[in-house]
Backbone bond lengths (Angstrom), bond angles and torsions (degrees), N, CA, C in turn:
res aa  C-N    CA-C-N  psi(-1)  N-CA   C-N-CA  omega(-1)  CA-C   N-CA-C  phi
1 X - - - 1.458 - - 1.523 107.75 -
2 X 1.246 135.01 137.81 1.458 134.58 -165.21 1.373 103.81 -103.29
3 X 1.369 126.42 157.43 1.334 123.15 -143.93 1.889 71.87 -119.51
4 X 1.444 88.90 150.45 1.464 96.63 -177.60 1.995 113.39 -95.76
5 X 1.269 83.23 155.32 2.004 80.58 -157.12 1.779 99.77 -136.54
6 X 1.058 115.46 130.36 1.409 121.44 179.10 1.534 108.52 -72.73
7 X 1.516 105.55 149.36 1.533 107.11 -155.72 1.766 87.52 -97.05
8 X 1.864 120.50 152.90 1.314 127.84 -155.53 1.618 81.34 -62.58
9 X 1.570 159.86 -35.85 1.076 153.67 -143.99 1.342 94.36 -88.20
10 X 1.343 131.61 -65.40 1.460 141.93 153.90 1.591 114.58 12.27
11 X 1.481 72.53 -90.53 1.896 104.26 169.63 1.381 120.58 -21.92
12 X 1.691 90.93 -70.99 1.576 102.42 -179.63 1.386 105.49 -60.27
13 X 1.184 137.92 -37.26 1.370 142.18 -174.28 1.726 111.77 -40.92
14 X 1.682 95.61 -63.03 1.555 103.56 168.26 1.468 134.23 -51.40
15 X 1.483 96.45 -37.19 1.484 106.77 -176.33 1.600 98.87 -63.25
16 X 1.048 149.86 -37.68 1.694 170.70 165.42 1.279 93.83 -34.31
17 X 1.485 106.42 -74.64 1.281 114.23 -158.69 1.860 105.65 -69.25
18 X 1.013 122.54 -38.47 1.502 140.35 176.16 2.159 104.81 -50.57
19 X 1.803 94.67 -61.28 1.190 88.47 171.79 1.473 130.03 -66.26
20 X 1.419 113.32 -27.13 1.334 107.99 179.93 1.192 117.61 -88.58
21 X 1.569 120.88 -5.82 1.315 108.50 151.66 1.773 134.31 -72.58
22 X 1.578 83.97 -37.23 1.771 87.69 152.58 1.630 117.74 -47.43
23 X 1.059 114.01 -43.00 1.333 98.02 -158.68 1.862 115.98 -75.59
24 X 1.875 95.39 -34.33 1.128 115.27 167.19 1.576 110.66 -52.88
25 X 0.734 123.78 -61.05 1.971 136.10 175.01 1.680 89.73 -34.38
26 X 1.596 115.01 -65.83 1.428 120.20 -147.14 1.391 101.48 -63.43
27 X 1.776 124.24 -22.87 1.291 130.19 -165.18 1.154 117.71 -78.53
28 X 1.650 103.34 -56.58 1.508 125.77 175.12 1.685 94.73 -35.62
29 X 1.439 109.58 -74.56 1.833 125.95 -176.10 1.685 113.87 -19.26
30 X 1.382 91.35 -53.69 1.768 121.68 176.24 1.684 99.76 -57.97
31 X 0.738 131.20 -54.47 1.649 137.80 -175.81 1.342 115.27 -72.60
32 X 1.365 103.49 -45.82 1.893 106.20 172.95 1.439 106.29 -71.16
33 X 1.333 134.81 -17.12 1.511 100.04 178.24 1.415 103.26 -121.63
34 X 1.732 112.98 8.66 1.977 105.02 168.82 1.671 83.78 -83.58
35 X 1.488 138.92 -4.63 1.514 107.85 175.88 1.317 93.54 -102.46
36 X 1.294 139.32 -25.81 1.249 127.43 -176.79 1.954 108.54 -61.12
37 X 1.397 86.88 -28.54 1.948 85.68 -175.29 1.502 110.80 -70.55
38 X 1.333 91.51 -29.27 1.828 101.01 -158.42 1.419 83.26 -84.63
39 X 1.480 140.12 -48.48 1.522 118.65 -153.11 2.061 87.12 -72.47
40 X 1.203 124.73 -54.86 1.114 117.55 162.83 1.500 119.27 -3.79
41 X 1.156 115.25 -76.77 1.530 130.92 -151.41 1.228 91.52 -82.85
42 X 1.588 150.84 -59.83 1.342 129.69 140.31 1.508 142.34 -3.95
43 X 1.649 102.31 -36.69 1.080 101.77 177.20 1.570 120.41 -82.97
44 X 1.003 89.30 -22.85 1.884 123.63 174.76 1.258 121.45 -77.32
45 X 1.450 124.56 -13.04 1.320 128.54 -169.26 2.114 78.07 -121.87
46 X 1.311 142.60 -40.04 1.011 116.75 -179.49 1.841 122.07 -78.07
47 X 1.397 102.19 1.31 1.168 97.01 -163.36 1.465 96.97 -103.67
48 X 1.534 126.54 -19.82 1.353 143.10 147.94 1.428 113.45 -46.60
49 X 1.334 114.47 -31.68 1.695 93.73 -160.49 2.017 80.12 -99.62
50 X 0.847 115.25 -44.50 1.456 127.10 -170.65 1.981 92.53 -38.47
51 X 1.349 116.39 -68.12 1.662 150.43 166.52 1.781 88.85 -17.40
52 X 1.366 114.64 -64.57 1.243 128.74 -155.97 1.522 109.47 -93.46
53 X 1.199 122.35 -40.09 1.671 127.10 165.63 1.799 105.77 -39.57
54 X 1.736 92.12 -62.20 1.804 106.28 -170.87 1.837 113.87 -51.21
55 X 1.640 90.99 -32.71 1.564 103.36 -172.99 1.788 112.02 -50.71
56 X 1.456 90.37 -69.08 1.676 135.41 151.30 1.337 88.42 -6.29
57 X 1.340 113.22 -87.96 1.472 127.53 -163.47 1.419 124.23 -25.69
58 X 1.640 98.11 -69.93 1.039 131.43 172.83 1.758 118.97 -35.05
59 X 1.645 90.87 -58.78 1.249 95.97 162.75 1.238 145.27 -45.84
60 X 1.528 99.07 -50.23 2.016 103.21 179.60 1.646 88.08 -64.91
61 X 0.667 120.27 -58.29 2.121 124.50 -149.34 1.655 81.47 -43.44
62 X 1.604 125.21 -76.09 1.714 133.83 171.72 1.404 108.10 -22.41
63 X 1.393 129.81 -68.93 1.172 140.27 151.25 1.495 106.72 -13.94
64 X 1.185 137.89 -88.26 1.675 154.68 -78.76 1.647 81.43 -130.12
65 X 1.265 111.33 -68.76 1.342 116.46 -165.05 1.574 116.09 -63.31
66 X 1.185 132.31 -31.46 1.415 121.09 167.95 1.696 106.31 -65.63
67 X 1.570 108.25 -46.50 1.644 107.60 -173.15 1.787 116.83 -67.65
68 X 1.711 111.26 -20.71 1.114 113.13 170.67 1.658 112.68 -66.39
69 X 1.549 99.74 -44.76 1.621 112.74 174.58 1.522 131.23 -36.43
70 X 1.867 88.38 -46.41 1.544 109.18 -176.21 1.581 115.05 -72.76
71 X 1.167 106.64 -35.30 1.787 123.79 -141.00 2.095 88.26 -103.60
72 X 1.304 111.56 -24.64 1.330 106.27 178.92 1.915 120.57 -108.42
73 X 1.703 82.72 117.14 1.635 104.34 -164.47 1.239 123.68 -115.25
74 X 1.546 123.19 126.21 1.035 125.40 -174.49 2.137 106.40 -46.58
75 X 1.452 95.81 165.28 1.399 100.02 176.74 1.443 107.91 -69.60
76 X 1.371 128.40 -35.03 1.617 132.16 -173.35 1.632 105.52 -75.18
77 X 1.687 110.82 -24.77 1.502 102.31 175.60 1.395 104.84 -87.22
78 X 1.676 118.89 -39.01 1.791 99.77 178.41 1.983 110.26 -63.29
79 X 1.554 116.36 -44.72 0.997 108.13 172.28 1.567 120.62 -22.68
80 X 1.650 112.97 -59.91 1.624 111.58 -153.84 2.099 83.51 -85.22
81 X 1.162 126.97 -36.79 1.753 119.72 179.58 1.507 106.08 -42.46
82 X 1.391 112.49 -35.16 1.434 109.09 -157.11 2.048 115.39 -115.15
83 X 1.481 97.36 -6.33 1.301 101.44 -175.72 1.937 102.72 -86.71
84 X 1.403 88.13 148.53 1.648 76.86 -179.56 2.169 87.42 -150.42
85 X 1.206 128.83 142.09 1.108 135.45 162.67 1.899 115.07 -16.87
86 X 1.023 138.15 164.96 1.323 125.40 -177.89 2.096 79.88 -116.60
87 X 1.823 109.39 135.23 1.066 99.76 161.80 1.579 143.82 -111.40
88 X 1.191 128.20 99.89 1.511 131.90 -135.99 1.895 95.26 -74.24
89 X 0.907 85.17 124.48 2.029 95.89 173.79 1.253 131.92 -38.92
90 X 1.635 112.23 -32.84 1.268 121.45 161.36 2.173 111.84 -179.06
91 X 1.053 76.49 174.33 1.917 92.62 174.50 1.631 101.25 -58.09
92 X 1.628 104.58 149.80 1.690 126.89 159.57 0.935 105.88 -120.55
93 X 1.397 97.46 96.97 1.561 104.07 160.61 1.740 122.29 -139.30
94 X 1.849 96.01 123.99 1.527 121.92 179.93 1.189 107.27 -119.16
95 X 1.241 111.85 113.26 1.839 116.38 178.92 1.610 115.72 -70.73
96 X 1.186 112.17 -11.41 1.422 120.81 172.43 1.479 117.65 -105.65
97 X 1.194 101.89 -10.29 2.152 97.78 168.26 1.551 92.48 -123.40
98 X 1.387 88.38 130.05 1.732 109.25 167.14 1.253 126.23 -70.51
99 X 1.425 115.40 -34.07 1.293 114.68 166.74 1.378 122.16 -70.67
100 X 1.260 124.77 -38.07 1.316 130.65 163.89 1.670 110.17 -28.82
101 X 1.269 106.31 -71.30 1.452 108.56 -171.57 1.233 100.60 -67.90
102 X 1.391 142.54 -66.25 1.548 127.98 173.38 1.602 97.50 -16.00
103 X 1.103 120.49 -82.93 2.076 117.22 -143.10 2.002 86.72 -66.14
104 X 1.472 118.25 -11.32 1.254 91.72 170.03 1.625 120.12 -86.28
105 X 1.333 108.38 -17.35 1.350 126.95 -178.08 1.509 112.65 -64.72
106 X 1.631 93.47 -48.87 1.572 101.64 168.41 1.469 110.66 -60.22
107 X 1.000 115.47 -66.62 1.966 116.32 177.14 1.409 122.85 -19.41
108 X 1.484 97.70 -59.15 1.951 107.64 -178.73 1.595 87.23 -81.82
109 X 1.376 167.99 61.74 1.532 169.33 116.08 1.120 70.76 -99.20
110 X 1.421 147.96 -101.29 1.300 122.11 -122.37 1.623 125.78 -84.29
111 X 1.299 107.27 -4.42 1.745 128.70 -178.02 1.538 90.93 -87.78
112 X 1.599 138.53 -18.81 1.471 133.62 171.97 1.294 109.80 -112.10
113 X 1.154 118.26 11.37 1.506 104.57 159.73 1.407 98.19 100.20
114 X 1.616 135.80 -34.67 1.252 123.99 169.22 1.243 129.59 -49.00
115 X 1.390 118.00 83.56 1.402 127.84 -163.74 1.348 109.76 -67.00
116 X 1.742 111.24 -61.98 2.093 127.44 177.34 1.483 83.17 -28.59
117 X 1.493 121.64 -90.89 1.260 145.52 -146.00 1.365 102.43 -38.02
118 X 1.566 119.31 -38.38 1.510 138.65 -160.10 1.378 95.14 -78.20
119 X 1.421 129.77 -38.49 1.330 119.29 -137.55 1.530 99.45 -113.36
120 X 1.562 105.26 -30.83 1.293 112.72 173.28 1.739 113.20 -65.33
121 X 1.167 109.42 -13.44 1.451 100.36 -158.31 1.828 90.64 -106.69
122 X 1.705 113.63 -55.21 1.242 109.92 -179.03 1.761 108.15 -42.81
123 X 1.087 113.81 -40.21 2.097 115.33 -166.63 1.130 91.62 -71.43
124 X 1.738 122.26 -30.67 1.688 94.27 -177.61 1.955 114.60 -72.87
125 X 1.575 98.14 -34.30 1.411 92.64 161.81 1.107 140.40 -52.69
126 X 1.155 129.97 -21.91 1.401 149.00 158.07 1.207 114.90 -54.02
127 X 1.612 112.05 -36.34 1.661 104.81 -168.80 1.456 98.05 -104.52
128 X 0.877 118.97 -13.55 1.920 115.31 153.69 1.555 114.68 -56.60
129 X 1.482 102.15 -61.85 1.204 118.89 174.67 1.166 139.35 -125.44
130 X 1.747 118.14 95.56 1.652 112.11 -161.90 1.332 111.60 -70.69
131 X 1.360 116.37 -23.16 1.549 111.71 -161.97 1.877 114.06 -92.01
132 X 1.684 108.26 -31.86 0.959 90.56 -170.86 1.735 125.45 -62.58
133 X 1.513 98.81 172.73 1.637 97.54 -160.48 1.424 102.37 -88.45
134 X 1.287 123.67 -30.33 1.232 114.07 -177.28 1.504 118.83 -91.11
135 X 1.083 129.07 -1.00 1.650 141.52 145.94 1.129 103.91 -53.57
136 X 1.395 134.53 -85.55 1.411 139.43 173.79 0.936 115.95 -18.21
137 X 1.647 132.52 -66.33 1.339 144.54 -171.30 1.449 111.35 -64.05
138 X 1.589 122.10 -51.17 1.404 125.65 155.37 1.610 108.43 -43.71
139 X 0.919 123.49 -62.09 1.388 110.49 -166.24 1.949 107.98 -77.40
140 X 1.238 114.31 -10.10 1.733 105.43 -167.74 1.764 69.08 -81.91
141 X 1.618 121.94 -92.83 1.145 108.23 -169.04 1.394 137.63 -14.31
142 X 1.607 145.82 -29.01 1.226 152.14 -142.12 1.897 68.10 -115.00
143 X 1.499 133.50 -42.39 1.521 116.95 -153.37 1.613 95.50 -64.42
144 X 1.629 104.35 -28.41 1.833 95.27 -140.14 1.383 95.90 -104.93
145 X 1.587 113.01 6.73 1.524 109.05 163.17 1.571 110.72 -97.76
146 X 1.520 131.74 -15.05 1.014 114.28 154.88 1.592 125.61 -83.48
147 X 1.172 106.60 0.64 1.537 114.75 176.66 1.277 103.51 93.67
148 X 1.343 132.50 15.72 1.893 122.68 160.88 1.564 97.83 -71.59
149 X 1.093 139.54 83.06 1.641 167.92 164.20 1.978 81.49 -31.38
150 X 1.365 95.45 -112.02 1.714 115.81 165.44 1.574 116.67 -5.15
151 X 1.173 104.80 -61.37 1.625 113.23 177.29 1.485 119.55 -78.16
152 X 1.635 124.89 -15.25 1.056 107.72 143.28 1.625 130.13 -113.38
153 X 1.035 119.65 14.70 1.542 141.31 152.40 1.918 106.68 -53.22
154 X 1.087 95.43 -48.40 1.823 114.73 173.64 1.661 106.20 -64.31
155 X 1.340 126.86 -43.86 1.232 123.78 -177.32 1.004 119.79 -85.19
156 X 1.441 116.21 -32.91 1.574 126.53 173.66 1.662 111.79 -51.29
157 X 1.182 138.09 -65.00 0.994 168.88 -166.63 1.515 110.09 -80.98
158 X 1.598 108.03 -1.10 1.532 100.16 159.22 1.718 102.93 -120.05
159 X 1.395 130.39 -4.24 0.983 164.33 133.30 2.060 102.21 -32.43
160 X 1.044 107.97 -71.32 1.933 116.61 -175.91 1.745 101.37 -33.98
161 X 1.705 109.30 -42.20 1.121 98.47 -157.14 1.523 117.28 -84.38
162 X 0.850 117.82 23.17 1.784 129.76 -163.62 1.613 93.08 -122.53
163 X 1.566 133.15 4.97 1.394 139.01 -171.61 2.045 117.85 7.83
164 X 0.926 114.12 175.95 1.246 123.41 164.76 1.795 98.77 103.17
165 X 1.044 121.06 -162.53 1.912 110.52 168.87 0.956 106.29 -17.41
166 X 1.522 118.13 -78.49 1.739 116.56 -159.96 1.142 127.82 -46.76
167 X 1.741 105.02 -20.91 1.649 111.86 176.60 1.295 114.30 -74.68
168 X 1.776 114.61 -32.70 1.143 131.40 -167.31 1.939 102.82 -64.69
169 X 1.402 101.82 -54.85 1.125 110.38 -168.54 1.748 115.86 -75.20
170 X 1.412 98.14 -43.04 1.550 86.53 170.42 1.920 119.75 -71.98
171 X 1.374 122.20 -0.95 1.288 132.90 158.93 1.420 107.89 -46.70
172 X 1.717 114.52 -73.36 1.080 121.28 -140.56 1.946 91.67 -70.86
173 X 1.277 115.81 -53.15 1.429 129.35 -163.77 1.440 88.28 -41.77
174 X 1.635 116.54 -80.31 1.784 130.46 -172.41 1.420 92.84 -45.07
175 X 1.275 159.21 -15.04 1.202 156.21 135.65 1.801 110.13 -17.76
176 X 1.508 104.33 -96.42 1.343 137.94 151.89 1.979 97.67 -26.27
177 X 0.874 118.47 -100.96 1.584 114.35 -174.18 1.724 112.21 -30.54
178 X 1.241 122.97 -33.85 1.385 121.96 149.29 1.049 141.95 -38.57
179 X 1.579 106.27 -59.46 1.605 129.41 -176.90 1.420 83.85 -77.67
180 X 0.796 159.49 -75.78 1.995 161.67 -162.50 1.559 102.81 -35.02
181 X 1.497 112.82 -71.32 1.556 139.89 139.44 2.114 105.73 11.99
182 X 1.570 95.86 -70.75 1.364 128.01 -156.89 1.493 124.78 55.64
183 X 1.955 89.13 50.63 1.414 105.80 144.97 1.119 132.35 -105.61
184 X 1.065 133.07 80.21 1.746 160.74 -176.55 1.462 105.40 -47.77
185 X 1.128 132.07 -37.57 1.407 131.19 178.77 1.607 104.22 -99.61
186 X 1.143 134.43 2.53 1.437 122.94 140.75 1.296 143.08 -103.80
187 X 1.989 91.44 -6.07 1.203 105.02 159.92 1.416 118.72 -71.16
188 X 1.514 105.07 -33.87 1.891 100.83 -169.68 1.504 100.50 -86.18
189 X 1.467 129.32 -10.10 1.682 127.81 161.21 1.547 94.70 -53.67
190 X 1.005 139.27 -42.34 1.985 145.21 -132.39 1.840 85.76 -100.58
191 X 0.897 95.79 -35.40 1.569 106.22 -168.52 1.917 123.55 -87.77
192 X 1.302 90.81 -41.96 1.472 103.69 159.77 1.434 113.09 -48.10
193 X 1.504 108.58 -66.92 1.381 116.16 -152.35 1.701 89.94 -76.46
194 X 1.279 148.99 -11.88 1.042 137.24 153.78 1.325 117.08 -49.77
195 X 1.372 110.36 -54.47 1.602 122.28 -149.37 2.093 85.87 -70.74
196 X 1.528 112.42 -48.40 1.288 95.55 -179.73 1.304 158.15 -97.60
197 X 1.865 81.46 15.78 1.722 109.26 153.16 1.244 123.97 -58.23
198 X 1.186 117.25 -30.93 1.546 114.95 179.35 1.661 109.97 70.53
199 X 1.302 109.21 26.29 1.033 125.29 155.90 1.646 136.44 -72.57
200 X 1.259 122.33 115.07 1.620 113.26 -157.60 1.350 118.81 -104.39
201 X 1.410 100.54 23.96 1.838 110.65 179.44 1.879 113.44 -77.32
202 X 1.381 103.34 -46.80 1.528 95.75 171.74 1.636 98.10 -120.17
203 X 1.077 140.32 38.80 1.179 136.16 -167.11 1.656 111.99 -63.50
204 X 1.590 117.87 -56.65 1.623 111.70 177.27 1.772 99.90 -61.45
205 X 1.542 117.50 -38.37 1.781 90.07 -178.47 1.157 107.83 -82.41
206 X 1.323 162.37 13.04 1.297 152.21 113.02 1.321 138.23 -9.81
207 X 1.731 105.80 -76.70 1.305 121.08 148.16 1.392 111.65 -31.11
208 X 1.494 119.15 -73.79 1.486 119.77 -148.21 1.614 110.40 -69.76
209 X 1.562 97.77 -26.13 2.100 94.53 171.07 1.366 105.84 -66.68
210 X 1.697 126.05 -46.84 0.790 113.94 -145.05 1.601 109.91 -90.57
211 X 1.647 115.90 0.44 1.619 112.36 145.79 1.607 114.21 -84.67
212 X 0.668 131.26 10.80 1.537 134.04 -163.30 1.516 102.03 -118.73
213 X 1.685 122.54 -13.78 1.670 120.55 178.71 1.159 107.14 -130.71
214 X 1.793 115.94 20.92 1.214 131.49 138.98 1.806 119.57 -3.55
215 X 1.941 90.00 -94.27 1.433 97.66 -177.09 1.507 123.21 -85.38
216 X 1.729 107.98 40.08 1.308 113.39 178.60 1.609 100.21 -102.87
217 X 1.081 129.92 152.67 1.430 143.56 153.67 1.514 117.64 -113.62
């Protein structure tokens, strides 16, 4: 019986098929470890950025928390940062009206610090004259440097209605007597309507309270 034998075409046939399965094998091989590198190196580039996010993190909070510390102020500390004397342009003086020189008398008391003297004299102007604007304003100011808050919150605000400067100025003060107050939401009403007058008398301290009473309620 003759033993059966692959013909030399045969042969070669297999060897074909043999190599190109090698080669197929060698490819696949080639593919499993450029994804094994790449899921690798992915894993390495997320665990880097992850590494570096946390770092990051860490940082602002280190950062954040001393500058939150610094930058956040009671209302009695922005009050005294932001209060400053009101400064009147000059002396009234009429040798023939008495009141004249009184509210000037009062003026130089309150530009030296003589507050009693200031306050006694502006209230008497007041009761001569309730309406005028610059009585009012003399006397709200003389309240809110001795700290009658209320009593010049009251003058300010009868002061608003005569508009023009005086509105401007008794704004910003009843502002300040607010925040002192620690009414924060009528201070930032006092403050708004500044900021959108477009008025340029306290305009940078405007702005700067009104990021600074931010995290007040």
């Amino acid at each position: 019986m003759e033993k059966n034998r692959l013909s030399d075409d045969e042969f070669l046939e297999v060897i074909r098929e043999v190599r190109a399965w090698k080669k197929r094998d060698a490819e696949r091989s080639v593919r499993l470890e450029n994804w094994k590198r790449k899921r690798e190196r992915n894993r390495k580039i997320r665990i880097s950025l992850f590494t570096i996010s946390g770092v990051a993190a860490v940082i602002l909070v280190v950062l954040w928390l001393p500058w939150k510390g610094l930058n956040s102020k009671t209302p009695d500390e922005l009050y005294q940062e932001f209060y400053s004397p009101y400064q009147f342009a000059s002396d009234y003086r009429d040798a023939a009206n008495r009141t004249v020189n009184l509210f000037s008398q009062a003026v130089r008391a309150y530009r030296k610090g003589n507050f009693c003297k200031a306050e006694l004299l502006s209230d008497s102007l007041t009761v001569v004259d309730h309406v005028n604007p610059d009585y009012l304003l003399l006397s709200g100011l003389v309240k809110i440097a001795i700290g009658k808050y209320s009593n010049a919150i009251e003058k300010f605000n009868a002061v608003i209605t005569h508009g023009g400067s005086y509105e401007i100025n008794a704004r910003w003060y009843l502002a300040l007597a607010f925040l002192k107050e620690g009414k924060i939401s009528d201070c930032r009403t006092e403050l708004r309507f500044l900021q959108e007058s477009g008025n340029s008398y306290f305009k940078n301290e405007v702005n700067k309270l009104l990021r600074k009473i931010e995290h007040l309620k």
